[in-house]
Every structure is written in C-alpha cells, then in structure tokens.
C-alpha positions in Angstrom: -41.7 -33.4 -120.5 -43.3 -36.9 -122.1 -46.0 -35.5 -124.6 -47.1 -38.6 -125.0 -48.0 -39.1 -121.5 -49.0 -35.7 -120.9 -51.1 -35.3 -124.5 -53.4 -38.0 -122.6 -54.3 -35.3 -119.5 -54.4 -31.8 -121.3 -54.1 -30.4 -124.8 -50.0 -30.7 -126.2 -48.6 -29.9 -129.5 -49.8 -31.9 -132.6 -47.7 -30.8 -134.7 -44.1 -32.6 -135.5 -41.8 -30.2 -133.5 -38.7 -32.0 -134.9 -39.7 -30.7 -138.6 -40.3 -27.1 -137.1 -38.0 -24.6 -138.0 -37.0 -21.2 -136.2 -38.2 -18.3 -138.0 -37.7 -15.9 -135.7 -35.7 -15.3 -133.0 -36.7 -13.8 -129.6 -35.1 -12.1 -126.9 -36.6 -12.2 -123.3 -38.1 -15.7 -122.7 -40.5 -14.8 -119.6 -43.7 -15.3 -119.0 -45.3 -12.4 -120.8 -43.3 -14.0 -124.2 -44.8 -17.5 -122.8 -48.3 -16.4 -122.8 -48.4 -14.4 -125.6 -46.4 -14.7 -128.9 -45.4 -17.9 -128.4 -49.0 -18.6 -127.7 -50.1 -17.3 -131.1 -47.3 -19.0 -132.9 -47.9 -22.1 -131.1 -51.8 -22.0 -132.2 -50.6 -20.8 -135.9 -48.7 -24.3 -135.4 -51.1 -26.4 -134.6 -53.7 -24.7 -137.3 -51.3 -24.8 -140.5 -48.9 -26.5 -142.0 -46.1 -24.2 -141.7 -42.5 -25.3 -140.5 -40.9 -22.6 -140.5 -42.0 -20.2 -137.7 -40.8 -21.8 -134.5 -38.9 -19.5 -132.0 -35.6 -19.7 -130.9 -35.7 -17.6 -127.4 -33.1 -16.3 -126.3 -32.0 -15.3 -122.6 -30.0 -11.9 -122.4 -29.5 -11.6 -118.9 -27.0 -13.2 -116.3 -30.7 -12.9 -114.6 -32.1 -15.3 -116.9 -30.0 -18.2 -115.9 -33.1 -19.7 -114.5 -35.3 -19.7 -117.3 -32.5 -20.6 -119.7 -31.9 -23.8 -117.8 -35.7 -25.0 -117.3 -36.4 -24.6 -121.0 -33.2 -26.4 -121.7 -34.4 -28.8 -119.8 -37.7 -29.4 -121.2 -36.8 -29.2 -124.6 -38.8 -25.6 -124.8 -41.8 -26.6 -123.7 -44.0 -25.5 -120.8 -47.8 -25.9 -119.6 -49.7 -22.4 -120.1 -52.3 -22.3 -117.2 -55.5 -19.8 -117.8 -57.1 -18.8 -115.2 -60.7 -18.2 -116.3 -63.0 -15.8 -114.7 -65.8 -19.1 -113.1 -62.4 -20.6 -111.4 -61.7 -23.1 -114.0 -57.9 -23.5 -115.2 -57.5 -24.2 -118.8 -54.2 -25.8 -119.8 -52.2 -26.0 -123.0 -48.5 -27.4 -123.4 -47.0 -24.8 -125.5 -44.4 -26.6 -128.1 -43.4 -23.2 -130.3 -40.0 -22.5 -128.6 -38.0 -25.3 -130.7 -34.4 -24.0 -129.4 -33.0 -22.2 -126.7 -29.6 -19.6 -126.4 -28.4 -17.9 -123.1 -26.3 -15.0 -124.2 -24.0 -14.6 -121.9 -22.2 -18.2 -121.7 -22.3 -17.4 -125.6 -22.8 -14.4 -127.4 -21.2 -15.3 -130.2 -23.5 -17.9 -130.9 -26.6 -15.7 -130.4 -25.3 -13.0 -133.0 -25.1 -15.8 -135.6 -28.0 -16.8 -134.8 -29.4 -13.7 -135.3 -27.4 -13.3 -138.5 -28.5 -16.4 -140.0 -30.7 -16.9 -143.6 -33.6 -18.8 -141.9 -34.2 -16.2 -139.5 -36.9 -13.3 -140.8 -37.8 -11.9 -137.8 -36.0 -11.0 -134.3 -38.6 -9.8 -131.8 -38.2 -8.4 -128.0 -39.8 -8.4 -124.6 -37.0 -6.7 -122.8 -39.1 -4.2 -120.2 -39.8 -0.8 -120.4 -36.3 -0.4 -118.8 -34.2 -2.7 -121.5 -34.5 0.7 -124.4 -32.0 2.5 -122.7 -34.2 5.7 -122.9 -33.7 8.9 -120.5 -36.9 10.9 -120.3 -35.2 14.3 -119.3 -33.2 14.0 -122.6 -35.8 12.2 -124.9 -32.6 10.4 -125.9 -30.4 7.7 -125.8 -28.2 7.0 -122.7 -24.8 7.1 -123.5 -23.3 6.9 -119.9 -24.7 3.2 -119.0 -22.3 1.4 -118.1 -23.2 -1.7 -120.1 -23.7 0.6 -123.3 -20.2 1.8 -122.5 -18.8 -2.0 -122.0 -20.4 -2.9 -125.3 -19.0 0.2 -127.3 -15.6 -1.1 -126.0 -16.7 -5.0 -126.5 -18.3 -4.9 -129.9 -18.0 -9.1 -130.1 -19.1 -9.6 -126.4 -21.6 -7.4 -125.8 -24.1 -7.1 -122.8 -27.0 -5.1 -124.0 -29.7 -5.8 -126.8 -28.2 -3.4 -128.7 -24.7 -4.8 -129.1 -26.3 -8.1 -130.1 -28.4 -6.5 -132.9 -25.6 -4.1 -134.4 -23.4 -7.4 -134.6 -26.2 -9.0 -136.3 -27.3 -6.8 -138.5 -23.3 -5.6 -139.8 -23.6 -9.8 -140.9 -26.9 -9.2 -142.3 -25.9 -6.6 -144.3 -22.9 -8.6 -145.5 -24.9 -11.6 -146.9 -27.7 -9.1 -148.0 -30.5 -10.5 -145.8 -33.2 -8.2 -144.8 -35.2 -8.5 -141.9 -37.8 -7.2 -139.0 -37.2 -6.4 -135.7 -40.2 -5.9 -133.5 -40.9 -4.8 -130.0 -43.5 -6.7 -128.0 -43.4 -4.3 -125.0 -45.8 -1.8 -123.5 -44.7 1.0 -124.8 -46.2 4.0 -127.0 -44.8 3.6 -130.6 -42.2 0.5 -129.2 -41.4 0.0 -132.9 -40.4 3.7 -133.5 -38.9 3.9 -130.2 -36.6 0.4 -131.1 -35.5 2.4 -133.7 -34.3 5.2 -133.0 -32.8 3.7 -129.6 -30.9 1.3 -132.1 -29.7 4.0 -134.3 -28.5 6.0 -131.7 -26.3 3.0 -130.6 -25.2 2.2 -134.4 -24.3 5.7 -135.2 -21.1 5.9 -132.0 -20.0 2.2 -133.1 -21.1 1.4 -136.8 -22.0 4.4 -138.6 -21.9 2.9 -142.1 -24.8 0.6 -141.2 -27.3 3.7 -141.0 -28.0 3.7 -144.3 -28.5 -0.2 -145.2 -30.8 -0.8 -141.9 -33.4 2.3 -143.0 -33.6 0.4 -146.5 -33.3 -2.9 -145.2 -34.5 -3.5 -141.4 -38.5 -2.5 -140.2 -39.6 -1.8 -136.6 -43.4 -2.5 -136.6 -45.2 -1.1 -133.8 -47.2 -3.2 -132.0 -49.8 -3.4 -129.2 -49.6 -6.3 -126.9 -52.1 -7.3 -124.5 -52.5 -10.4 -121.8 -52.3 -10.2 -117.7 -49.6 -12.7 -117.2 -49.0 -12.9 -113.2 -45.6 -14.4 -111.8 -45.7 -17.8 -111.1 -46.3 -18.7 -107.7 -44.9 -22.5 -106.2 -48.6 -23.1 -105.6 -49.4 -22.9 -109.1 -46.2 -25.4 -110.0 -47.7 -27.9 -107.3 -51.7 -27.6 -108.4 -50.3 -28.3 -111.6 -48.6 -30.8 -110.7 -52.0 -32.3 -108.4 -54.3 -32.0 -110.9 -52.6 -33.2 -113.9 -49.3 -34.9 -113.1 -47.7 -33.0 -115.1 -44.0 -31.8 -113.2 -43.2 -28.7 -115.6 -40.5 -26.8 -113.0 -41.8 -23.2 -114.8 -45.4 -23.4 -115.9 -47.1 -19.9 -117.1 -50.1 -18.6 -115.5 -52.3 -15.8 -117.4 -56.1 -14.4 -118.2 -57.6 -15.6 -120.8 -58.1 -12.1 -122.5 -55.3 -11.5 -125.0 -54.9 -9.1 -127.9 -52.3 -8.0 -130.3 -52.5 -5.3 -132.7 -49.5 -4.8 -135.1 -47.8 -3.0 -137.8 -47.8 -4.7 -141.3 -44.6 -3.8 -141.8 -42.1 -6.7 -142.0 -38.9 -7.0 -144.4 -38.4 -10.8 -144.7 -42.1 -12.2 -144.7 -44.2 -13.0 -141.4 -46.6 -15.5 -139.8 -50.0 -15.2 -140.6 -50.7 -14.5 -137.0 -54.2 -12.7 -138.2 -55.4 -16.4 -138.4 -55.2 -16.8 -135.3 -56.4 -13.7 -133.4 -53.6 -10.7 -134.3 -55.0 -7.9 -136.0 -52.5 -6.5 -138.6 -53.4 -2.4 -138.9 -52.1 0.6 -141.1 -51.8 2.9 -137.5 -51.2 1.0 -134.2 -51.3 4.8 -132.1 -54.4 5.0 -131.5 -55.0 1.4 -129.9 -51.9 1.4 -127.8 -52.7 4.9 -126.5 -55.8 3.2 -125.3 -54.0 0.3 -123.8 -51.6 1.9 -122.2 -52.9 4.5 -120.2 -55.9 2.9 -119.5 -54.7 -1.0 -119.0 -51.2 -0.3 -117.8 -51.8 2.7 -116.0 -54.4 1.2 -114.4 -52.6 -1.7 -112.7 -50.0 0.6 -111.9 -52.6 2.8 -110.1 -54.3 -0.3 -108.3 -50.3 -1.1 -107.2 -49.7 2.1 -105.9 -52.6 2.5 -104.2 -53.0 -1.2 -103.1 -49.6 -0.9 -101.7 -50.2 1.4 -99.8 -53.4 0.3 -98.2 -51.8 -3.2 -97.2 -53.5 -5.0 -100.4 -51.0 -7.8 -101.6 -52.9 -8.6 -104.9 -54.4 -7.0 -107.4 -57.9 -8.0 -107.0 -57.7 -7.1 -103.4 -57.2 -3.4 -104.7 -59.8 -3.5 -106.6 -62.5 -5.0 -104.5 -61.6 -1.9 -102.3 -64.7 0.2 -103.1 -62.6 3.3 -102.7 -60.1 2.7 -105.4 -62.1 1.1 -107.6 -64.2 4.2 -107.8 -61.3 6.0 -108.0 -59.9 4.3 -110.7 -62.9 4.7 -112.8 -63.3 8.2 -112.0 -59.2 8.6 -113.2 -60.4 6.6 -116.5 -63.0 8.7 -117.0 -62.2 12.0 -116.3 -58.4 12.0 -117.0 -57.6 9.5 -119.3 -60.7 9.4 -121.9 -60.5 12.8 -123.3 -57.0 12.3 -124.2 -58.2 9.2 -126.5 -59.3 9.9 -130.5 -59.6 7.9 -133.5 -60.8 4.6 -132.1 -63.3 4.0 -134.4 -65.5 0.5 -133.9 -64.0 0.4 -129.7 -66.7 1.0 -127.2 -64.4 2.8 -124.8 -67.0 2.2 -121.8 -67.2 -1.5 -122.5 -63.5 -1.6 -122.8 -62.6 0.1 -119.2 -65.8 -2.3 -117.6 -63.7 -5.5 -118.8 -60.7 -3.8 -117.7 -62.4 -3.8 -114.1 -63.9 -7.2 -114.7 -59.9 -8.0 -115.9 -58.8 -6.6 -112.9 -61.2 -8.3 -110.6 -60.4 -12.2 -111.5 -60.2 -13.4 -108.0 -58.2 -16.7 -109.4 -55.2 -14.5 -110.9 -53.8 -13.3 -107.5 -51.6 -11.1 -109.6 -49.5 -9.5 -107.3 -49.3 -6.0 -106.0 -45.1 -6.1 -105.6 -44.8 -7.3 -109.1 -47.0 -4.6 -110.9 -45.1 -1.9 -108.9 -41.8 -3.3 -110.1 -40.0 -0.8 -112.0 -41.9 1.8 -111.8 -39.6 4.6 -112.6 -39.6 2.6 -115.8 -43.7 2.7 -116.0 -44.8 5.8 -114.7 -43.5 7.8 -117.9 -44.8 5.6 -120.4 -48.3 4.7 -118.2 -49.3 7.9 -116.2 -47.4 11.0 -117.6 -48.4 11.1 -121.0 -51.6 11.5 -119.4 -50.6 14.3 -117.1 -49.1 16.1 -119.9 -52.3 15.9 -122.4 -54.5 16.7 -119.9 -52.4 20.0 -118.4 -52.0 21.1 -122.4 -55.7 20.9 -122.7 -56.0 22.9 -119.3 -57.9 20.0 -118.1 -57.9 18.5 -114.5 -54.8 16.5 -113.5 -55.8 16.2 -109.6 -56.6 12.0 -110.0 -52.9 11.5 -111.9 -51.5 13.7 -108.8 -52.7 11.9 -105.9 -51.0 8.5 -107.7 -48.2 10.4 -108.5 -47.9 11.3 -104.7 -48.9 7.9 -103.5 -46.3 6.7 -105.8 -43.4 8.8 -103.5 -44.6 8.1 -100.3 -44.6 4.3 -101.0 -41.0 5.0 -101.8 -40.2 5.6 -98.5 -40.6 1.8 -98.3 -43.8 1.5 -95.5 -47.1 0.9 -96.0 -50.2 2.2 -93.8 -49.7 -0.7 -91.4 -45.7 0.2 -91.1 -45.0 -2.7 -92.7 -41.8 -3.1 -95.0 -42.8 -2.8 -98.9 -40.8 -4.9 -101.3 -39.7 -1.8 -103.9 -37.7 -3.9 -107.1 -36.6 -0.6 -109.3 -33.2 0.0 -110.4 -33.8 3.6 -109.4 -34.8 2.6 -105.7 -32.4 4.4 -103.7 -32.5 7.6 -105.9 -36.5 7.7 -105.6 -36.0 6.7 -101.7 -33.7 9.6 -101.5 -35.9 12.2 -102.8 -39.3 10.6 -101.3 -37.2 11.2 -98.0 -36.5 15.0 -99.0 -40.9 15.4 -100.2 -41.3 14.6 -96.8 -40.1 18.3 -96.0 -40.9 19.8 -99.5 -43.2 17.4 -101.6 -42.0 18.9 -105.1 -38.4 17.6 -104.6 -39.7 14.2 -105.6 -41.2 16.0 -109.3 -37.2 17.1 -109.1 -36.3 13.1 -110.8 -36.1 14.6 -114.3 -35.4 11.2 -115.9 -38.5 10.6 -114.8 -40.6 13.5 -114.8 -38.9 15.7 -117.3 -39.8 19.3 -116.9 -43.0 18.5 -115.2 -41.9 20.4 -111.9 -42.1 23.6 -114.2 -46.3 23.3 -114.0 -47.7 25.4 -111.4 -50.7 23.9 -112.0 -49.3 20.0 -111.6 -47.0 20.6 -108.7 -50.3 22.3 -106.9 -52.2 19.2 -107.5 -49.5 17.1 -106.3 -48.0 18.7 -103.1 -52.4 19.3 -102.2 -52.2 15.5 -102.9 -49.2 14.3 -100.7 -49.9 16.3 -97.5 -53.4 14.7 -98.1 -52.1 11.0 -97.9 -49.7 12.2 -95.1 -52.6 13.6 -92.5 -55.8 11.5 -93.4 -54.1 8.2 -95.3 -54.4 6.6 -98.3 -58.6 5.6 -97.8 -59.7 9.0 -96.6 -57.8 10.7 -99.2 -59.4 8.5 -102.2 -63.1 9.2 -100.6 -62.3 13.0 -100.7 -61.0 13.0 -104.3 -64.3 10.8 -105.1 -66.9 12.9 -103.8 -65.1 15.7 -105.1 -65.1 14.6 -108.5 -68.7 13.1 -108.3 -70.2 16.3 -107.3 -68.7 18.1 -110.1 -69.0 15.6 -112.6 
C-alpha cells in the first residue's frame, strides 16, 4: 500500500511507522482486532508521541494463513471502512500493526517474541471457543487433542496456551513482568484467561504458579464494535471509490466501546485518551453487553435463520422479532442487570436496535450463528439461569433455545440448506435429530447446557416452545409469545 498516494484520497497514518515500536503483542489478527484495538492504538498513534505501542499480531491458526499473508504483504496495514447509519462510508488506513508472526511456520519465533523485554503486554481475540472451557465441568479440557499435542510438544505447541507457558517460563527467567488481556466477549474474560492458563501450567510447568500470580495480570475487559465479514463487494467499492487495492479491508459500525481493568504489570497505553474507559469493576458493564448486545444478535441469527433472513437487519426489520427481541430485553434480561450506575438501560437497548438496524452493515445471519455452541453459554444461559433462580419467566430464552435446535437440523422454513460453521455441528445435529421425537434430548448437550435439563420449570418452557415452532413456524410462534407477554406485561 503507497501512503503517499493513498494519504491524498482518505485519512493514513501520520505518524513515522518505521520509529514505532511493538509494545504488545497480539494473537488473533481478524477483523474484530482490526476494528477495534488496533483502532484505538492506531488513534493513540496519531494523537501522541509515543513509539513504543505498535502491535505485533500474531496468527495462531493453520486457518490464518490468509490473513498472515495479506498483512505480510501490506506491511500491516489495511483500510478500516465505517459504515455510518445516513449510508456514508468513512475510511481510515490503520498503520498500528508494525510486524507480523504466523505461528505455525514458526513457533519458536512467536514465543521469543513473546518473551522479549520490549514487550508489556500480550493481548487475545481468540473466540469464545479458543479458552478451552467445558461448561458441564466449569473446567479446563484436558482431553483436546491439541492440549494433549502441546503437553507432549512443549517447544512446538498448537494452542494459545502452549505459546504463553513457553513465554512466560522465559519471562520469569529474565524477570520481566507483564499483562495478558482478553479482548473477547466473554463474562470476566480476564478471570476466565486465568484460570484456563493455570490449569494448563499446573500438568506441564507447575513451578511457574507461583511467579505468574506475583508477576502476570489478566485485566477484564469489555469490548464492544459490530465488525461484519468482509464481503468481495466491499474490497471492490473500495477499490471504486478510492483506488485504493487493499486485498483485506475491514468493515464495521461506527459505535465502539471498551471498558477495562486497570490492572497491568509492565505499564499500558493511555488508551483513556482516546475513548477506553479504565474502571475498578468491569462486571457490571460486560453483564450488560453481553446478554443484551451479544445475546441479542445471536437471537436475531437464530431466529432470522430460521425465517429465511440472510442479514441481520433483515431480522430485525421483521416486526415480529423485533418485538420479540425487545420484549426478551425487557422482561428476561433487565432484571438480571444491577449496579450500572450513570447507563440509561432503555436508551442503551434502543441503540442496540438502532445498531442492529444499519441497513449498510449487511452483517450476516451465517456468521453471527457461527459457533454457537461456543455463544449460547456465555450469551443466553446466564440469563436462563438468573432468571429461573429468581423464579422469574424464562419462556422468551426458551423459544430461542428451541429455535436454536431446530435450526440444527440444518433447514430453514423454506427447506432451504442453512450454512451451520460449529465445531460441535454434528453432535448438536445428532441430538436436534433425536428432539424431533423428545425435544429435551437436545437440553441433554451438557457441555453446553450443564445441568439445565434438571429444571422442570425450563425444560416445560422449552419442549411448549419447540413443538410450537414445529406446528405453526417460526412467525406464528413469535406473534403468540408477543401477545402473550404484552397482555401480561
């Protein structure tokens, strides 16, 4: 990419990237990353003098070939393209990735890397999926295979956790503190980075317990910004309207929020100058985030799916599920939600819908139902499981719940084929198969839903739910649960 050519069409890096420094290292260069830290700490670039906060991203994955190469290519750079809510596109040439690793052609490399003086702080957007975590056990998942090639391989390892117990055995060596922090949507990612990496340390390193509680810090954190795949229109309207041939551009809102931790070992940006909010207790605003933001899309998927819908705004500008989305937010989800002192909760979930609703996103349905065996215990069941404690109504979370297993049979209401990405996919097509005949057999997926087929009350609300989908369809069902609620509310 020639800045110079390009800095003459849209806003590019002012800064001198060949002074700037990596600071931190980061693992999972997608889009999310693209749009969102490396926004900030492109901005905090371009606003200060510092040098020494560039990103080094690193790809894990044999997946991330792609990526890896089109950074490589473009010297870390990339166009971010935001998609405001009047139509407009607003684009930015993002210059704070200053060097690139792909783990896999050399992991020795990375762990260095990681090891090294200059870098304070190692951050993560590895999925929901990537902490290795079994809901039925609440613990860490020995039996993985790549957890099991890595215990074998402790120099050539596979997983995040190899890589950061190789790391932080050099660390401690050289006496170099440091932070490692989660930038995924998940309650309490910091804690959960934690523990997850301690339960990996203690089979393989057990004399590193001890130095990383005094010496390593897991901020939580809250992240926040719709960042939709990129489609090969976008790459070409870039391309139309501003010449500019970037082979990965990112596409996003042009909400974006991050809450975090001040917690860090080795020093930080001062991202708070340019938009972060550093906070004593990130619970309560992740709480709010992610049952009401995430859980949301991943009801509008579900649901979308379902009905035919492709995209995300189509779902919503169905009047059905957007009244039954707002109904789940308010009668479900909000009493669940305390100490958010100065957040107007009903302004909050009218953005979301307004969020939602940005007709230029076109974020798409198959991509926000990915993984979902991954999101529905971190989105939708810590909602289920508040609300049934309180002995309050759980019959909105149900009918997505049961949605949820009848689009695992793969068909939507038109019998067309539904594109289902999950790891879990033929388990959860197995046991949608065996609802069909019993409904509760699909509540039998205890990494997924624990012990929740031990609630009368739940089960109830879910097999009512199913066998309502499965005579009337997905629109029927929504205006019965709607009415429902409305007269009762």
């Amino acid at each position: 990419m020639n800045l110079a050519k390009v800095a003459k069409k849209i806003s590019c890096p002012t800064y001198d990237r060949s002074k700037v420094k990596a600071g931190i290292v980061h693992v999972g260069i997608g889009g999310f990353h693209r749009a969102h830290e490396a926004f900030y700490t492109d901005q905090l670039l371009h606003d200060t003098n510092v040098t020494d906060w560039g990103i080094c991203g690193v790809a894990l994955l044999d997946f991330d070939t792609k990526i890896y190469n089109t950074l490589k290519e473009q010297d870390g750079l990339y166009t971010l393209v935001i998609k405001e809510l009047d139509g407009t596109l607003t684009k930015r040439v993002i210059g704070s990735i200053v060097e690139c690793m792909y783990a896999p052609e050399n992991p020795v490399q990375v762990i260095e890397k990681m090891a090294s003086p200059e870098i304070k702080i190692i951050t993560l957007t590895i999925t929901e999926g990537g902490y290795n975590y079994n809901e039925a056990t609440e613990a860490f998942d020995y039996e993985n295979p790549q957890i099991q090639y890595d215990l074998e391989h402790p120099d050539a390892p596979k997983t995040i956790f190899g890589y950061l117990t190789q790391a932080l055995k050099r660390r401690k060596e050289n006496g170099l503190a440091i932070t490692i922090q989660s930038c995924d949507n998940i309650k309490g990612n910091g804690d959960l980075t934690k523990r997850m990496l301690m339960s990996y340390v203690e089979k393989t390193e057990p004399e590193l317990i001890a130095w990383i509680d005094a010496n390593v810090s897991f901020p939580n954190s809250m992240v926040d910004r719709i960042t939709p795949a990129t489609s090969p229109v976008d790459i070409s309207n870039l391309n139309a309207s501003s010449g500019i041939d970037d082979a990965w551009p990112v596409v996003c809102e042009p909400f974006h929020q991050w809450v975090i931790e001040d917690d860090f070992k080795a020093g930080r940006p001062a991202w708070e100058t340019v938009g972060a909010q550093f906070v004593e207790d990130v619970d309560p605003y992740e709480k709010m985030k992610l049952t009401l933001l995430n859980a949301g899309h991943t009801v509008l998927g579900v649901l979308g799916a379902l009905r035919g819908c492709s995209t995300i705004d189509e779902a919503v500008y169905n009047p059905e599920i957007s009244t039954f989305l707002r109904l789940y937010m308010d009668q479900e989800v909000t009493p669940t939600l305390s100490d958010l002192d100065g957040v107007d909760l009903d302004k909050y979930k009218e953005t979301l819908l307004h969020r939602f609703g940005n007709v230029y996103m076109k974020d798409q349905i198959d991509r926000i139902c990915s993984e979902s065996s991954a999101k529905f215990p971190i989105f939708v069941l810590p909602t289920v499981n508040a609300q049934l404690a309180r002995q309050g109504s759980v019959d909105f979370a149900a009918l997505v719940v049961a949605a949820w297993a009848i689009y695992s049979l793969g068909k939507d209401e038109n019998h067309d084929d539904l594109l289902i990405k999950d790891v879990m996919a033929k388990t959860l097509a197995k046991q949608a198969r065996l609802a069909k005949e019993d409904p509760a057999k699909f509540l039998e997926l205890e990494s997924i839903f624990g012990k929740l087929k031990t609630s009368e009350t739940f089960v109830n609300a879910f097999s009512k739910a199913y066998n309502a989908i499965s005579e009337n369809g997905i629109v029927h069902s929504l205006k019965a649960w709607n009415k429902s609620a409305l007269k009762h509310s």
